[in-house]
N, C-alpha and C positions, 0 to 999 in steps of 0.2 A: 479406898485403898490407893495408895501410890502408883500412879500411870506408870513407872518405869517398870515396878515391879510388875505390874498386870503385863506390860509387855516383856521383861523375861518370864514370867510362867506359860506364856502363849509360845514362846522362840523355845524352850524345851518339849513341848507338846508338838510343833512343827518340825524339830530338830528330829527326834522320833521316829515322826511320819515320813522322813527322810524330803518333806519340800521344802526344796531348797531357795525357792522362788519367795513362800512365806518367810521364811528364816532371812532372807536379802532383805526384805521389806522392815523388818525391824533395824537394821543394821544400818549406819549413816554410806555415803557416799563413798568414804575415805579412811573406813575402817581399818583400825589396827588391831589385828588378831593370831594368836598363837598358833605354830604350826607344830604340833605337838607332833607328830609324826617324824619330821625330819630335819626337823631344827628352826631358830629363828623366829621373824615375824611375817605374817601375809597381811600386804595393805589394797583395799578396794573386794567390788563385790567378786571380779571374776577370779581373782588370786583364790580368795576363799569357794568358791562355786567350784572350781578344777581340783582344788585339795578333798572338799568333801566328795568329789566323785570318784577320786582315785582312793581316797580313805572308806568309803563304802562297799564299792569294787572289792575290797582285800578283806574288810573284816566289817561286822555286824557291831558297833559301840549304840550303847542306849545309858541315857542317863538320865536316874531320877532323882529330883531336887527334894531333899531332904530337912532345909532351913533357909530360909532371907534374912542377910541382915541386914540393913542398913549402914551404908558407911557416908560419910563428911562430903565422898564426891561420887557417889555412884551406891552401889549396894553389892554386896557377897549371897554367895547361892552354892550352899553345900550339899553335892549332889552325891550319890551311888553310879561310880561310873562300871558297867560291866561290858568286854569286849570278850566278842567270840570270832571263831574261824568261820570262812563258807558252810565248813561239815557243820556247827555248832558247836564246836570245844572250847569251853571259856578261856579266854587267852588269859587278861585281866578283872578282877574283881576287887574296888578301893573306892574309898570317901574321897571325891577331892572338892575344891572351893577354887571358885571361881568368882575374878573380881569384874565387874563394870564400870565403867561411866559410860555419862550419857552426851550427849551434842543433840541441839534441836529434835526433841524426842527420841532419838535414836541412839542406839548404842554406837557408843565412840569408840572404846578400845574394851577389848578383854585379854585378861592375865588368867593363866590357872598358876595360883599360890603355890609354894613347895612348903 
């Protein structure tokens, strides 16, 4: 199987378990990553490391990846994203996809598709 892909289905399995330390390690140095929350893009690991602490802090997101596809510069990973409250109230419940590339092993940028 494709090393990139065996490393996103680990970075959802670690995403999950909420470590955040795993989930840095797949991700390059210089990563470009959506800040679905509040707009924009976050670059590098601690932009992302402080987003997902204050996005956990507030709500409960788990996402299970439901297809890979491979794409020309990276691959797509259509997931079941469901978000709840502290109480457990599911706030959201939707399919989204999510694109990659990669840089020396690592994920380079991700995009969640509209």
């Amino acid at each position: 199987m494709d090393r990139n892909r065996n490393l996103l289905e680990q970075l959802y399995v670690d995403y999950n378990d909420r470590d955040v330390e795993a989930v840095l390690g797949a991700l390059h140095p210089e990563v470009d990553w959506p800040n679905e929350e509040e707009g924009g893009r976050l670059e590098g690991h601690e932009a992302i490391r402080d987003y997902w602490r204050r996005q956990w802090a507030a709500t409960d997101p788990h996402l299970t990846p439901l297809a890979y596809t491979p794409l020309p510069d990276g691959w797509a990973v259509e997931a079941q994203l469901i978000v709840q409250d502290r109480a457990g109230q599911v706030l959201d419940d939707r399919v989204v996809t999510h694109s990659f590339t990669f840089e020396d092993g690592l994920v380079r940028t991700m995009r969640v598709e509209r």
